[in-house]
C-alpha positions as a Markdown table, in Angstrom:
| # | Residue | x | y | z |
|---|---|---|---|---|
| 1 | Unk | 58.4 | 122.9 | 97.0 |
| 2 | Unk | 60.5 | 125.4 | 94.8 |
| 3 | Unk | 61.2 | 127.4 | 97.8 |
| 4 | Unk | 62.5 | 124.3 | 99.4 |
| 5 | Unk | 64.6 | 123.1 | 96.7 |
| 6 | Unk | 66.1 | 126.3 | 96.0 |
| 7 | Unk | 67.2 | 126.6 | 99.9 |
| 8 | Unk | 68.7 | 122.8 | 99.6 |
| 9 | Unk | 70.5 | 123.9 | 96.5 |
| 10 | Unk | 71.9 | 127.3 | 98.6 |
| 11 | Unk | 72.8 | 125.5 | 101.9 |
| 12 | Unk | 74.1 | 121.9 | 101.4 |
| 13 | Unk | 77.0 | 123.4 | 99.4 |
| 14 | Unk | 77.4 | 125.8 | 102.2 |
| 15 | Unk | 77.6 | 123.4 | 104.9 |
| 16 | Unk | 79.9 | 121.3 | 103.0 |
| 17 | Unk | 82.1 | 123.6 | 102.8 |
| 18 | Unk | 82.4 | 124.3 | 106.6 |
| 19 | Unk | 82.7 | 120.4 | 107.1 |
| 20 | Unk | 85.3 | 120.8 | 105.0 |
| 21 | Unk | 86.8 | 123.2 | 106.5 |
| 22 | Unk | 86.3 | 122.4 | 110.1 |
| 23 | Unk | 88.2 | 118.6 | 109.6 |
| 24 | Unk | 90.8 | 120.8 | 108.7 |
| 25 | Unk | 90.5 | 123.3 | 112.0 |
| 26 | Unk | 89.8 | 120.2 | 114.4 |
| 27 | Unk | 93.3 | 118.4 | 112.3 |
| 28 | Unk | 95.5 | 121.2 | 113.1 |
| 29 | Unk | 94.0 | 121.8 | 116.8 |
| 30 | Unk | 94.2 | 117.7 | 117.2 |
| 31 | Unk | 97.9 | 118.5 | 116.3 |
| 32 | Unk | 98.6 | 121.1 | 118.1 |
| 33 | Unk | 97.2 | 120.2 | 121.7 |
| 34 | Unk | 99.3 | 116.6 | 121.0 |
| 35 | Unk | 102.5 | 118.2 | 120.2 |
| 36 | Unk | 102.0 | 120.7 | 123.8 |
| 37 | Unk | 101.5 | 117.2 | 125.2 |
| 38 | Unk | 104.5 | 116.3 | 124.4 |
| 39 | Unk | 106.7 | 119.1 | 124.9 |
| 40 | Unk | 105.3 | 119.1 | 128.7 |
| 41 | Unk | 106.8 | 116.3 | 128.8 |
| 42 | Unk | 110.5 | 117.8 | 128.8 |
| 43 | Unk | 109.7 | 120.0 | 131.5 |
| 44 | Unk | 110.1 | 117.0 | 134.2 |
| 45 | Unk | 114.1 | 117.5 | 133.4 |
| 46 | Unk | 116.5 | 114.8 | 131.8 |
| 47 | Unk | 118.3 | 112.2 | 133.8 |
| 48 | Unk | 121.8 | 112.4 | 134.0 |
| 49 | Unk | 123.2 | 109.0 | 132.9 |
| 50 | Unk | 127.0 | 108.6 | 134.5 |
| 51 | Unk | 127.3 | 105.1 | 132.9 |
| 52 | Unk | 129.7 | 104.5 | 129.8 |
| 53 | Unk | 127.2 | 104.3 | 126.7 |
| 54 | Unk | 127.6 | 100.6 | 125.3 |
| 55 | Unk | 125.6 | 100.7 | 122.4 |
| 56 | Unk | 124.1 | 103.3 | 119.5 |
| 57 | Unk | 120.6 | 105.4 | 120.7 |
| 58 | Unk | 120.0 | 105.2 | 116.6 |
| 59 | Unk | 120.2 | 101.6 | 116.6 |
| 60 | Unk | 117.6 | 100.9 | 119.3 |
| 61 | Unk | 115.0 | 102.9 | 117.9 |
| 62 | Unk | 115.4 | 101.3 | 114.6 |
| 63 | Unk | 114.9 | 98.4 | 116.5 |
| 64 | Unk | 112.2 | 99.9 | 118.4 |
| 65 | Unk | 110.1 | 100.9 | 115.3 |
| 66 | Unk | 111.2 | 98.0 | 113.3 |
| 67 | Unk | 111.8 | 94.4 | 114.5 |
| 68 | Unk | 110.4 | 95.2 | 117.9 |
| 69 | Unk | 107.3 | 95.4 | 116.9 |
| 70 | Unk | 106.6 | 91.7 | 115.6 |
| 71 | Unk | 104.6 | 89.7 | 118.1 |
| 72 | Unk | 107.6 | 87.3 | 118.8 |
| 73 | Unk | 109.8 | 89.9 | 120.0 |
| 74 | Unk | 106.9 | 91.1 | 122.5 |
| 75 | Unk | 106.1 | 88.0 | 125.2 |
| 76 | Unk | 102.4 | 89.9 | 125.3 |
| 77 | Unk | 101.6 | 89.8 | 121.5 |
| 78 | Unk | 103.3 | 86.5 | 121.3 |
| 79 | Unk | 100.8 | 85.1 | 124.0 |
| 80 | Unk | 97.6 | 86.6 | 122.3 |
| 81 | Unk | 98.3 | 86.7 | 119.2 |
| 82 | Unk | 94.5 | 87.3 | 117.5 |
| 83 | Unk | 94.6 | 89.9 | 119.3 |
| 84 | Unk | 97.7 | 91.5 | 118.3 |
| 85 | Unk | 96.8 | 90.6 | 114.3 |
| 86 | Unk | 93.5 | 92.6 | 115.6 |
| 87 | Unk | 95.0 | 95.5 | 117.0 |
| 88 | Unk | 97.5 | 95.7 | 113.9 |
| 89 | Unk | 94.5 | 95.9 | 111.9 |
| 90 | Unk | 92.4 | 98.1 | 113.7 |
| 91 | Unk | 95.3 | 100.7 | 113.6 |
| 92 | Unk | 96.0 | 100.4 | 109.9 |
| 93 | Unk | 92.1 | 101.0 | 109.5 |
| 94 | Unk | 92.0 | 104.2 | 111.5 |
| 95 | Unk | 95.5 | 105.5 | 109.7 |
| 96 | Unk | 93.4 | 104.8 | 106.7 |
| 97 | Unk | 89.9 | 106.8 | 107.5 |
| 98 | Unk | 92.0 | 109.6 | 108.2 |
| 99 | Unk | 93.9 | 110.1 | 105.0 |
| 100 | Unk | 90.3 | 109.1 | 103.6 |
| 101 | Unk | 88.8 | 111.8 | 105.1 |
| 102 | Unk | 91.8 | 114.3 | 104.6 |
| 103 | Unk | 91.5 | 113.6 | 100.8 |
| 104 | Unk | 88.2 | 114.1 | 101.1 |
| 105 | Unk | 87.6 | 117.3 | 102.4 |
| 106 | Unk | 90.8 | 118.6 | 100.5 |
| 107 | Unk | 88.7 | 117.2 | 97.3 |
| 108 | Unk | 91.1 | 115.3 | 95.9 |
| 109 | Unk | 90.3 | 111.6 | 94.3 |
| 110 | Unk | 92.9 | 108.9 | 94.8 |
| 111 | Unk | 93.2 | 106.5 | 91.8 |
| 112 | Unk | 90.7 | 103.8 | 92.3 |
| 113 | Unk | 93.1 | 100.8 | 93.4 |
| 114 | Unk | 94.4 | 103.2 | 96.2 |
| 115 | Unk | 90.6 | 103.6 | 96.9 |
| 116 | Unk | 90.1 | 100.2 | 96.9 |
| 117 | Unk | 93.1 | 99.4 | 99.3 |
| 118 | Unk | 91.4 | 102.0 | 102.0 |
| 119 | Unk | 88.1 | 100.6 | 101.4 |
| 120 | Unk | 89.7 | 96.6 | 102.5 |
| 121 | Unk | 91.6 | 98.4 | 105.6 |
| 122 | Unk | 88.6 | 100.4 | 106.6 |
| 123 | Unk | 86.5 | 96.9 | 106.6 |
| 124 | Unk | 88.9 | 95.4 | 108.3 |
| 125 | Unk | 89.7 | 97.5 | 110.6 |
| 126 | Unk | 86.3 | 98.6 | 111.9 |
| 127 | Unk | 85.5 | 94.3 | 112.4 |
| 128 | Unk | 88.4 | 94.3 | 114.4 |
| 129 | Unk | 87.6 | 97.2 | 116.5 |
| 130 | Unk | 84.3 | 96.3 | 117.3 |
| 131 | Unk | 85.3 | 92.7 | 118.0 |
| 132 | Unk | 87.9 | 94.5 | 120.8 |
| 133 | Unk | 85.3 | 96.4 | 122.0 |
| 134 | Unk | 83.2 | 93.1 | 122.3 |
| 135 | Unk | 86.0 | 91.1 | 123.8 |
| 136 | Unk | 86.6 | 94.0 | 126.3 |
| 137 | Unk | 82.7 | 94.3 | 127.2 |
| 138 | Unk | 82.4 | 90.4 | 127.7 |
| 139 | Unk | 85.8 | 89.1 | 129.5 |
| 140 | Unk | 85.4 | 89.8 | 133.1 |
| 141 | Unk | 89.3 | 90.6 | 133.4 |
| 142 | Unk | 88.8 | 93.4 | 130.4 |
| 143 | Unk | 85.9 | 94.9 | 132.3 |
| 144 | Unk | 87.8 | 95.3 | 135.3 |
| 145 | Unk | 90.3 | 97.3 | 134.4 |
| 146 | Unk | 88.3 | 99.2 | 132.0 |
| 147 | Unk | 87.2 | 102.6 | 132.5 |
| 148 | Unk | 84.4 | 104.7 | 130.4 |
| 149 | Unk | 87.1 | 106.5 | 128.1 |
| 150 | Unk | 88.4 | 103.0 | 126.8 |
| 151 | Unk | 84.1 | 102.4 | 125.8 |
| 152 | Unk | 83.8 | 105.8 | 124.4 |
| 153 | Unk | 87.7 | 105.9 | 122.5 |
| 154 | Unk | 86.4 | 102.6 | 120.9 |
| 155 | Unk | 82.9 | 103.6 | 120.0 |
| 156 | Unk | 83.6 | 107.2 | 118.7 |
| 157 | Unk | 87.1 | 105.6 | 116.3 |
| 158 | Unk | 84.9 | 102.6 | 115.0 |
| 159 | Unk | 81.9 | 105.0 | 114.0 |
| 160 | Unk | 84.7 | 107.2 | 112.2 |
| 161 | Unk | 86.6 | 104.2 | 110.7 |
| 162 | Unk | 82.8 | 103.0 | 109.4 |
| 163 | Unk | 81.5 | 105.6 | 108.4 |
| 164 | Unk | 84.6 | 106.2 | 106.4 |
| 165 | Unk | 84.0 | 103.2 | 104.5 |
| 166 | Unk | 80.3 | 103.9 | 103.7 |
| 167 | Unk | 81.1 | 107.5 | 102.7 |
| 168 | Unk | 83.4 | 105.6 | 99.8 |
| 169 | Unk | 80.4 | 104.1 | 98.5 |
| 170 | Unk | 77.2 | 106.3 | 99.2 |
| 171 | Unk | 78.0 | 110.1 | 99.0 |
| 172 | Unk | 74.8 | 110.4 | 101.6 |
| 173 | Unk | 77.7 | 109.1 | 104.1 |
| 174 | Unk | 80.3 | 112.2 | 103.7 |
| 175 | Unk | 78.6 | 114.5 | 106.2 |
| 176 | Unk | 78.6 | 112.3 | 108.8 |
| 177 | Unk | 82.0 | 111.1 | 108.2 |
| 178 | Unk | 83.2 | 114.9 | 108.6 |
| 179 | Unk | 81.4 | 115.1 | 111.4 |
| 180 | Unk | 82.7 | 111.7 | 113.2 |
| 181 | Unk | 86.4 | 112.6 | 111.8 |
| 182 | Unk | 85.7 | 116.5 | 113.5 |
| 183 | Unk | 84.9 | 115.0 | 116.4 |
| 184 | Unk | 87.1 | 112.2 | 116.5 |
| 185 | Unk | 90.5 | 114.6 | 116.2 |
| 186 | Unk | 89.3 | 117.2 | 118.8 |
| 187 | Unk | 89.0 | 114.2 | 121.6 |
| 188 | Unk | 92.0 | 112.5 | 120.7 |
| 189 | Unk | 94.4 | 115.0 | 122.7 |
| 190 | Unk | 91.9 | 114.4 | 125.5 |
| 191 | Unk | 91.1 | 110.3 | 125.9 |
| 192 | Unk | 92.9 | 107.6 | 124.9 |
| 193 | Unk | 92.9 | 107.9 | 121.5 |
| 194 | Unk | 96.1 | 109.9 | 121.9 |
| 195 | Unk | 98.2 | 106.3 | 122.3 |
| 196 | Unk | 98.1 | 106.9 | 118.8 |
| 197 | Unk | 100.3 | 109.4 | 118.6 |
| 198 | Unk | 102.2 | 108.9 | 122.0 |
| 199 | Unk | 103.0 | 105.6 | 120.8 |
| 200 | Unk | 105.7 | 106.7 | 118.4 |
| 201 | Unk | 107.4 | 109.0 | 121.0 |
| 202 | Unk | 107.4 | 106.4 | 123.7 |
| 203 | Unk | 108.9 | 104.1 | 121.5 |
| 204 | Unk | 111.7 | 106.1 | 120.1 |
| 205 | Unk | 112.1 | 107.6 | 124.0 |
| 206 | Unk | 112.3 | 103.4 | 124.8 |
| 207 | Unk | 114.6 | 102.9 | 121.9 |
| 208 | Unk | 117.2 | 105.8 | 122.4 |
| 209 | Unk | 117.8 | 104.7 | 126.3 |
| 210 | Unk | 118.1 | 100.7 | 125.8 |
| 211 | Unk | 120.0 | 101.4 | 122.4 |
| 212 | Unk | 122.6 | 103.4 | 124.2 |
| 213 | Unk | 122.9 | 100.9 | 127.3 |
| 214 | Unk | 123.4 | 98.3 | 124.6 |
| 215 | Unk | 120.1 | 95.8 | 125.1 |
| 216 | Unk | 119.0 | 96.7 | 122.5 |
| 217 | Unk | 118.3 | 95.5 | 119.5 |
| 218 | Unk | 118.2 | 92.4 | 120.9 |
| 219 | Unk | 121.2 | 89.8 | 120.6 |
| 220 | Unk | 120.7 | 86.5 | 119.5 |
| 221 | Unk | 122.1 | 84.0 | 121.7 |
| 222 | Unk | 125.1 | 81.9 | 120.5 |
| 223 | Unk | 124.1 | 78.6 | 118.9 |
| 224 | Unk | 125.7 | 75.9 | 121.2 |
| 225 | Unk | 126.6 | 73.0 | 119.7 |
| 226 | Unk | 127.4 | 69.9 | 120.7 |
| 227 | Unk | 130.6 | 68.0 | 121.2 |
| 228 | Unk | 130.6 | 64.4 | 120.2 |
């Protein structure tokens, strides 16, 4: 029993530490490998646009990253719109179980109403992933153009985004959570979990072209009115 106790009180800080460390490692890799992604991306050449530039590149991608994004600018979201609200969600609970898990492993304790902020997004965010990942497994038109990565992406983020929530209230929870959030950064460059970063470049790539051809951001039509 001594014996035992005395190992537990060698190697659990021991471990720790490498958790620690590794979230780290498997951060910067994640990094890394996304970043090659995207500069492999520049070696399919630029197009050469001939066409006078009507509008400002700088404009569409505010537009892009700002306004564009609400659900009634986007005939998709505006047409499911639980869905989007879900999605929104979901993403704001992952962005949230990784700076929970970066403060974690750096050891540093946010002030409690910043905790208490994650701890709401987390919550929310894992319901909404796993009620995706139930609407994809139960409408036939999801399952057909699923594949096993969009299963696996959903599983492996929801387990991370949970278990960064119960690693804010039971300290039991924190290995796992290193271990989810290890795991979750080294397969992002390599399933689908990338979107989240590709999203932001594809957007600003969508912005800059339609911003300079003018169509975007998006021009109200005139108000007609009528002559009596």
């Amino acid at each position: 029993m001594l014996y035992y106790r005395v190992s537990k009180a060698f190697f659990e800080p021991v471990i720790m530490s490498l958790l620690r460390y590794s979230v780290f490692v498997a951060f910067f890799v994640s990094l890394v490998l996304l970043t090659v992604l995207v500069l492999q991306t520049l070696s399919f050449g630029r197009r050469r646009l001939h066409s006078r530039a009507e509008g400002k590149r700088w404009q569409g991608m505010a537009y892009a990253l700002g306004r564009g994004m609400l659900p009634w600018e986007k005939e998709s979201a505006a047409r499911h719109l639980p869905t989007y609200v879900a999605g929104m969600i979901y993403h704001a609970g992952v962005f949230a179980a990784i700076l929970s898990v970066l403060f974690l492993a750096a050891e540093i304790r946010p002030p409690e109403a910043a905790v208490t902020v994650f701890r709401f997004f987390l919550a929310a965010g894992f319901l909404s992933g796993a009620g995706l990942l139930l609407k994809r497994a139960v409408q036939p038109r999801m399952r057909y153009i699923s594949c096993p990565d969009d299963y696996v992406s959903n599983l492996l983020v929801d387990g991370f985004v949970l278990s960064g929530l119960l690693s804010s209230l039971i300290a039991a929870a924190e290995p796992v959570f290193f271990i989810l959030a290890i795991l979750t950064f080294l397969y992002m460059p390599l399933g689908k979990i990338r979107h989240c970063f590709f999203f932001f470049y594809s957007r600003l790539l969508f912005g800059s072209y339609f911003g300079r051809r003018g169509v975007l951001p998006r021009k109200r039509p005139p108000r007609l009115e009528i002559l009596s």
